[in-house]
C-alpha positions, 0 to 999 in steps of 0.5 A: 650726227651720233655713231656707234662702233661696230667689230667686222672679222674679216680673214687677214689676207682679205684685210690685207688685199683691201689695204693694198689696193687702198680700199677704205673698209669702213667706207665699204661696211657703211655703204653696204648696210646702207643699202642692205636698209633700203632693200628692206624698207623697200620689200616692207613697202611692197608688202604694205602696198600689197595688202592694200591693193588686196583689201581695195580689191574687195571693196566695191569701186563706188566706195573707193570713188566715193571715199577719194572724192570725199579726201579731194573735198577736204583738202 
C-alpha cells in the first residue's frame, strides 16, 4: 500500500497529554479521516437515492414494472 505524509498542528499540551497517556496520534488521524470519508460517501449515496426516488416518482408504475421485469429476462 502507498502513502502519503501529512503535517497536523496540534497545541503542545494536546500533544503532550496524548503521549502521556500512550495514545497513538497518527492512529488516531487515520482513523478519523477514514471515517470522516465514509460519512461523505454515505450522505452522496443518499443524495443519488434521492434523485432516483424523485425521478421514479414521476414515471408511470407500469413502466417501472415494465423495465424491471425486462432486467429480470436478460439476466
Amino acid at each position: 500500500m502507498e502513502t502519503a505524509v501529512i503535517t497536523v498542528r496540534v497545541p503542545k499540551s494536546l500533544k503532550e497529554e496524548l503521549r502521556k497517556r500512550g495514545i497513538e496520534l497518527s492512529e488516531v488521524v487515520r482513523k478519523a479521516l477514514e471515517e470522516e470519508l465514509r460519512k461523505r460517501e454515505r450522505k452522496e449515496l443518499e443524495g443519488a437515492a434521492t434523485r432516483l426516488g424523485e425521478l421514479f416518482s414521476r414515471m408511470p408504475e407500469d413502466d417501472i414494472v415494465r423495465s424491471i421485469r425486462q432486467q429480470r429476462e436478460q439476466r
